[in-house]
C-alpha positions in Angstrom: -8.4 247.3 -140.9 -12.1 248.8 -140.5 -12.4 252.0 -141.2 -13.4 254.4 -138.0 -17.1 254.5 -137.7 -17.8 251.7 -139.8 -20.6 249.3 -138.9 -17.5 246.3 -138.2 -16.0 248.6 -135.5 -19.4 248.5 -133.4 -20.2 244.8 -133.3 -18.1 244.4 -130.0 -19.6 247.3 -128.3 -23.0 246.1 -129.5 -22.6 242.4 -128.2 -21.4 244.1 -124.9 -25.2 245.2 -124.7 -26.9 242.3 -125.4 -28.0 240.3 -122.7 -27.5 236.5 -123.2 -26.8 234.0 -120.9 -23.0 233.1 -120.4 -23.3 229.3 -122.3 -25.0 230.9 -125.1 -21.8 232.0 -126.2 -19.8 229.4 -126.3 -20.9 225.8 -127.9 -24.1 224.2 -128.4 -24.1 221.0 -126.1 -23.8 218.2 -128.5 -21.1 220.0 -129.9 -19.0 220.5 -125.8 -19.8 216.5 -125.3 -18.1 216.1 -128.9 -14.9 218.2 -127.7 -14.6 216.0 -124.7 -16.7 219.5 -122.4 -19.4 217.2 -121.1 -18.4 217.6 -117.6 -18.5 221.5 -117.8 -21.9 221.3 -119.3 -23.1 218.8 -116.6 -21.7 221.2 -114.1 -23.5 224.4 -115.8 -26.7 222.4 -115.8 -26.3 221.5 -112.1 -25.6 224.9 -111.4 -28.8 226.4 -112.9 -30.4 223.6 -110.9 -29.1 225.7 -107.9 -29.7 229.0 -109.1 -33.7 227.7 -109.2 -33.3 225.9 -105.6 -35.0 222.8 -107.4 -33.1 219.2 -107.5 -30.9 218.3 -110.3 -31.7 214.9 -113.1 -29.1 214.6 -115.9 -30.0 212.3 -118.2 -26.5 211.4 -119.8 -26.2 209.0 -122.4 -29.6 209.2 -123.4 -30.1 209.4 -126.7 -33.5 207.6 -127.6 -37.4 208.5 -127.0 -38.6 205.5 -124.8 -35.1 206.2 -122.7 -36.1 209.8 -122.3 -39.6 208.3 -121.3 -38.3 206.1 -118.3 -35.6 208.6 -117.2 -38.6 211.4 -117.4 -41.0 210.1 -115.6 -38.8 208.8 -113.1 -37.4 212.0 -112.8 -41.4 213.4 -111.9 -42.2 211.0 -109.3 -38.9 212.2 -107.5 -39.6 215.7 -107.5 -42.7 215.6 -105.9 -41.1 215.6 -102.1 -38.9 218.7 -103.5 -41.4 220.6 -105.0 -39.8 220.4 -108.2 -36.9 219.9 -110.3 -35.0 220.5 -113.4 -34.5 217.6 -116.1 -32.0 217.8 -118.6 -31.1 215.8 -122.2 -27.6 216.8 -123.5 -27.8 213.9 -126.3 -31.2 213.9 -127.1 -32.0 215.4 -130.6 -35.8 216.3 -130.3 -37.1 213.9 -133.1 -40.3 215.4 -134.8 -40.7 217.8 -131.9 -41.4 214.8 -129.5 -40.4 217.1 -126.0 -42.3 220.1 -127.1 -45.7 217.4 -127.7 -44.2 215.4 -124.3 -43.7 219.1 -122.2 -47.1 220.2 -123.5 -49.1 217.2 -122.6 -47.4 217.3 -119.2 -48.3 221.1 -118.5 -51.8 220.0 -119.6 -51.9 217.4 -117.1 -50.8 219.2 -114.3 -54.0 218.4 -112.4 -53.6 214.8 -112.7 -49.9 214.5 -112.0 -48.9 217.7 -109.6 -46.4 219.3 -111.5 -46.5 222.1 -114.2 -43.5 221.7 -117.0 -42.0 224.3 -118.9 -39.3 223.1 -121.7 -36.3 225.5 -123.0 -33.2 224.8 -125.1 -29.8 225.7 -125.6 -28.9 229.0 -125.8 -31.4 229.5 -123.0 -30.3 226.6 -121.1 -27.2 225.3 -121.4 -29.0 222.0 -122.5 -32.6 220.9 -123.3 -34.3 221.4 -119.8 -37.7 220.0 -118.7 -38.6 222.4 -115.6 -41.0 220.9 -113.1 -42.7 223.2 -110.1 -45.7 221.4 -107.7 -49.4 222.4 -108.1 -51.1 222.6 -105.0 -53.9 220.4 -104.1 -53.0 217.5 -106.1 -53.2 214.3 -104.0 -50.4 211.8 -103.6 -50.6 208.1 -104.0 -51.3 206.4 -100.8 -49.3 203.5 -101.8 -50.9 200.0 -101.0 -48.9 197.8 -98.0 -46.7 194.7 -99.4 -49.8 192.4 -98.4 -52.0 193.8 -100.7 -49.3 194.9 -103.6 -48.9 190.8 -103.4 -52.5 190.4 -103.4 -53.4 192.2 -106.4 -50.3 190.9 -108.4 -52.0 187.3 -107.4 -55.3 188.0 -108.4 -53.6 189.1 -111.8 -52.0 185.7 -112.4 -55.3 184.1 -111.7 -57.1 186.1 -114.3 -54.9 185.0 -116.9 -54.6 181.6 -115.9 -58.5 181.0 -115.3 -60.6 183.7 -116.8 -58.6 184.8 -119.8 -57.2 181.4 -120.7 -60.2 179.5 -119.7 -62.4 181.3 -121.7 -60.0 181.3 -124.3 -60.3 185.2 -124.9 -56.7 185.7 -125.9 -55.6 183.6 -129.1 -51.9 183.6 -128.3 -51.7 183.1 -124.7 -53.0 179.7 -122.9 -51.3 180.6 -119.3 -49.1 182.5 -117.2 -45.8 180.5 -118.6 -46.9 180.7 -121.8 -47.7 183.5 -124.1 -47.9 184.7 -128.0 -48.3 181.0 -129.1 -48.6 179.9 -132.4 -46.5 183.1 -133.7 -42.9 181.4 -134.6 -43.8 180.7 -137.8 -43.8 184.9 -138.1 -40.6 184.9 -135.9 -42.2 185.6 -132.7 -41.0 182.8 -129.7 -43.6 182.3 -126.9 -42.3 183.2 -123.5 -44.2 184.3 -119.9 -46.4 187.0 -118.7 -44.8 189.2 -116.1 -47.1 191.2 -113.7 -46.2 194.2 -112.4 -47.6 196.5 -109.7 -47.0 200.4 -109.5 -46.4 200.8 -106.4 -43.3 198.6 -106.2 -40.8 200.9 -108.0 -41.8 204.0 -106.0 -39.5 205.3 -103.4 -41.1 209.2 -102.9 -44.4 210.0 -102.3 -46.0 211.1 -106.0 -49.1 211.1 -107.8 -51.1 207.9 -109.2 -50.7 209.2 -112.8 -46.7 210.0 -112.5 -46.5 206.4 -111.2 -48.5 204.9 -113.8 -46.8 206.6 -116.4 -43.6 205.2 -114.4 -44.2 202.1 -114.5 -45.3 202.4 -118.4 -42.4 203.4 -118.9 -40.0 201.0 -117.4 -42.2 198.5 -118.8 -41.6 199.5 -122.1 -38.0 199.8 -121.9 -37.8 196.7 -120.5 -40.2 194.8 -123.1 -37.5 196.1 -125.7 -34.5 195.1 -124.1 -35.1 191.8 -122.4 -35.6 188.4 -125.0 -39.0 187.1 -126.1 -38.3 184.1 -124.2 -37.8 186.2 -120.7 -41.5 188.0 -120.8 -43.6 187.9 -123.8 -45.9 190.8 -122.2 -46.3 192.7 -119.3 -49.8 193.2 -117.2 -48.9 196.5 -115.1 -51.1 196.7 -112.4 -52.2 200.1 -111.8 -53.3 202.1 -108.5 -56.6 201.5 -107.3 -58.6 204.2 -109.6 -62.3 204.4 -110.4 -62.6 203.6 -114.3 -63.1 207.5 -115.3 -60.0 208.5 -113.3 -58.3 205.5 -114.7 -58.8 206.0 -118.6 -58.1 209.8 -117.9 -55.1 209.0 -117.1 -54.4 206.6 -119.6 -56.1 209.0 -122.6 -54.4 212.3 -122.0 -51.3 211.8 -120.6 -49.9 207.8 -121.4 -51.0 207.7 -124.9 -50.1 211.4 -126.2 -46.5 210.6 -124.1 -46.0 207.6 -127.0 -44.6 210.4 -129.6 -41.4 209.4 -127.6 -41.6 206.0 -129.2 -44.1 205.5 -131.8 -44.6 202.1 -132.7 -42.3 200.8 -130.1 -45.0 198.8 -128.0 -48.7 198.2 -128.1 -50.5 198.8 -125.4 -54.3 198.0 -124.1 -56.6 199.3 -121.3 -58.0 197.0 -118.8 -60.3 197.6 -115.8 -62.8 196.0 -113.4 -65.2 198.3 -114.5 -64.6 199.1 -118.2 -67.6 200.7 -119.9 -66.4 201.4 -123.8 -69.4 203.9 -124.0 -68.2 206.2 -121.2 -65.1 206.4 -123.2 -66.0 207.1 -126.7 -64.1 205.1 -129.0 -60.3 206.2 -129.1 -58.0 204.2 -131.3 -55.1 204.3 -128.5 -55.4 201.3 -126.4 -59.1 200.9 -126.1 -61.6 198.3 -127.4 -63.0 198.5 -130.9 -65.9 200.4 -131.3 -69.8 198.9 -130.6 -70.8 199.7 -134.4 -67.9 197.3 -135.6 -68.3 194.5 -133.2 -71.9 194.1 -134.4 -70.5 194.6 -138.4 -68.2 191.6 -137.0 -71.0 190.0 -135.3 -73.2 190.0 -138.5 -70.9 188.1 -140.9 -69.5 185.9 -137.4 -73.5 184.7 -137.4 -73.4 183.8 -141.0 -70.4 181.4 -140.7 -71.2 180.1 -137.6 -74.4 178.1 -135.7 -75.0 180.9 -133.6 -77.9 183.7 -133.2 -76.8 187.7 -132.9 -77.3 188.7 -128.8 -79.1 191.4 -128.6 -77.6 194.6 -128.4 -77.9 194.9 -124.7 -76.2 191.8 -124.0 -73.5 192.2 -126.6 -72.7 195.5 -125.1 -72.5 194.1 -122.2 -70.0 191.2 -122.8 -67.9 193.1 -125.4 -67.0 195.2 -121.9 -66.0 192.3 -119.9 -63.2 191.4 -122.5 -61.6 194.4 -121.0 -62.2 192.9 -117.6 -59.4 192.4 -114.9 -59.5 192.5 -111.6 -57.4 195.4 -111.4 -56.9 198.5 -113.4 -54.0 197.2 -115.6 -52.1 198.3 -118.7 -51.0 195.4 -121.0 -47.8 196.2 -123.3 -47.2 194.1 -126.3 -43.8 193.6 -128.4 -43.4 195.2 -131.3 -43.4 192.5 -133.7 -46.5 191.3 -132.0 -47.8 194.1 -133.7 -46.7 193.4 -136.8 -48.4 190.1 -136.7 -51.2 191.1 -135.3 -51.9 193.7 -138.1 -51.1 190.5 -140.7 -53.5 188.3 -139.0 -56.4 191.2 -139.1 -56.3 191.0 -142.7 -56.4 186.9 -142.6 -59.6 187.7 -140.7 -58.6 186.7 -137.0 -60.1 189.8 -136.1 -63.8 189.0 -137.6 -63.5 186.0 -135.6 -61.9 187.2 -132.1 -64.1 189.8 -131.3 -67.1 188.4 -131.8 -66.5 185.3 -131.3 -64.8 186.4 -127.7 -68.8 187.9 -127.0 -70.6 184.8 -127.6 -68.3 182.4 -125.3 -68.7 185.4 -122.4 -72.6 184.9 -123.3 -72.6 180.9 -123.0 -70.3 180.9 -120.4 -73.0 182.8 -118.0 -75.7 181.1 -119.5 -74.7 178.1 -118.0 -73.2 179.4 -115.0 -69.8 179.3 -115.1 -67.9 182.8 -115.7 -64.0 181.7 -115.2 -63.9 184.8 -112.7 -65.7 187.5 -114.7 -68.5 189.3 -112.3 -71.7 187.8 -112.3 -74.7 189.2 -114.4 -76.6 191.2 -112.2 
C-alpha cells in the first residue's frame, strides 16, 4: 500500500487532468485489429470523420506503399465535390517515413491538386489519418467527352505502331501486340501495350494532377499484379496540359509520391511538346541530359559511318524521342528495370540514344517522319 502523500497516490488524480483524446488510452491500432477490435476502430475513425463534417475513406487491408498510393489518390479525387475528407491506414506501418514525405509533398502541391493535407497518428487519431480540406481557386478537370477520350487513346496506338516502331526508337517493342522483345533470355516474356486515358476512371469532378496521379497509380498497381503476358507496359494518357504544366505535375508531385514504392516501376515522361532544356535535367523519368547524348554521340560517330549533327539539330531530335501525341506517362515492370540497367553496362545505352537522334535526322531528311511533327 502507498504511503499517504506519496508521489503513487497522485498519478490517478494527475491523469484525471491531462487532456488526451479517449482512444489514446486504450490500444494502439495494429494492436485493436490484432485483438479482433478492428470494427471499433473503424467506427472511431468514422466518427472523427463526423465530428470534422468531412467524408469518411478507410483503407482496410492495406498494408503496402503502391496500395496506399492507389487507395490515396483515389481517395483525393473523391473529396473534391465534398470539400474534403479524412483518409485513414490502420495496417500501414509508415516504412522510412514514406506518409510524412507523401503528406508533405501533397501540402506542397496544394496549388496544383486543390486540397491541403495534414497527417496525424495514433494517439491523436485513433489511426494514421491523411486530412484533406479544398483550396479555393483551383480549377477542376473539364473532362474530355467519350469521342475524344477514344480519339486520343487511338492516336496513342498509332504512335507506337507507326512512329515509335517504325522508326525503331524503342529496342524492345516492335508493335502494339508486342512489347519488351528479345528480354526472355533475362526472364522477362513479351506481352502488349495497354493505353490508358485519365479521364476514364473519374467519377467526381477533381483536378488534372489528382487524376494523373490516379491514374499512376492504378497503373502501377496494376503493372504489379497482372502477368507479363497480359500488358508488358502501360502509355497513360494524360489531360490535355501545356508541357510546363505537365512536367510540373509530373516533377513535384508524381515522382516525390514514389517513396511509397521505390523501385516498384519505372516510369518516363512523354509530351507533344517536350523541350529537355525547359526542364533541367532530373533523373526521375526525364530524358538524359544534352551533355551525355553528345559524349554518346562522340564515340556513336567513331563506330559508325556517320557525321555528329550539329548541336542545333541534335537538340532538336533528342526532344522528339519524347514525342507523343498526347501528354503520356509510360510505366515499366520492374524487372524491365533490372535489365535495362544490365544492358547499360553492355553498352545498349551508347548506342540507343544516339543512335535514336540520327534515324529522327534521316528520317526528315528524306521526308518521311513516321508521325513526328515536321521540321519547321
Amino acid at each position: 500500500m502507498n504511503k499517504p502523500g506519496s508521489t503513487m497516490s497522485l498519478l490517478p488524480a494527475l491523469l484525471l487532468l491531462v487532456p488526451v483524446p479517449s482512444f489514446s488510452l486504450i490500444l494502439p491500432p495494429s494492436q485493436k485489429i490484432k485483438m479482433g477490435m478492428g470494427e471499433q476502430l473503424k467506427d472511431e475513425c468514422e466518427d472523427l470523420s463526423y465530428d470534422y463534417d468531412l467524408p469518411f475513406f478507410y483503407g482496410e487491408g492495406i498494408s503496402e506503399g503502391h496500395e496506399v498510393g492507389k487507395h490515396l489518390f483515389e481517395s483525393l479525387t473523391e473529396c473534391a465535390p465534398e470539400g474534403g475528407g479524412l483518409v485513414f491506414y490502420p495496417e500501414y506501418e509508415n516504412y522510412a517515413g514514406a506518409l510524412e514525405k507523401v503528406s508533405a509533398t501533397l501540402d506542397q502541391c496544394k496549388d496544383l491538386t486543390g486540397m491541403s493535407c495534414t497527417l496525424t497518428h495514433w494517439p491523436d487519431t485513433p489511426a494514421t489519418c491523411l486530412r484533406f480540406e479544398a483550396m479555393p481557386d483551383v480549377p477542376l478537370y473539364d473532362k474530355e467527352g467519350d469521342d475524344d477520350i477514344e480519339s486520343q487513346i487511338e492516336d496513342t496506338k498509332q504512335y507506337v505502331d507507326n512512329t515509335l516502331s517504325g522508326l525503331g526508337l524503342c529496342p524492345f517493342t516492335k508493335s502494339m501486340k508486342l512489347s519488351a522483345l528479345g528480354l526472355e533470355s533475362s526472364g522477362v516474356q513479351s506481352g502488349p501495350v495497354q493505353v490508358r486515358h485519365a479521364s476514364k476512371a473519374l467519377s467526381s469532378p477533381t483536378s488534372k494532377a489528382a487524376a494523373m496521379a490516379r491514374m499512376y497509380w492504378e497503373g502501377v498497381n496494376d503493372i504489379l499484379a497482372l502477368p507479363e503476358t497480359e500488358v508488358a507496359t502501360f502509355l497513360l494518357v494524360c489531360p490535355s496540359l501545356n508541357f510546363k504544366d505537365y512536367f510540373t505535375i509530373c516533377d513535384r508531385l508524381i515522382e516525390p509520391c514514389n517513396c511509397l514504392a521505390p523501385g516498384a516501376v519505372g516510369r518516363v515522361w512523354f509530351h507533344p511538346e517536350y523541350k529537355l532544356s525547359e526542364v533541367g535535367y532530373q533523373s526521375g523519368g526525364h530524358a538524359p541530359p544534352l551533355s551525355e547524348l553528345k559524349g554518346l554521340m562522340t564515340s556513336y560517330t567513331e563506330k559508325h559511318p556517320v557525321d555528329t549533327p550539329p548541336d542545333s539539330d541534335m537538340e532538336r531530335a533528342h526532344d522528339l524521342v519524347r514525342w507523343t501525341p498526347h501528354p503520356t506517362i509510360n510505366l515499366l515492370r520492374p524487372k524491365q528495370l533490372e535489365v535495362a540497367r544490365e544492358q547499360d553496362t553492355k553498352g545498349l545505352r551508347g548506342e540507343v540514344y544516339p543512335r535514336n537522334v540520327v534515324r529522327i535526322l534521316k528520317a526528315e531528311k528524306e521526308g518521311e517522319t513516321f508521325g513526328l511533327p515536321k521540321r519547321e
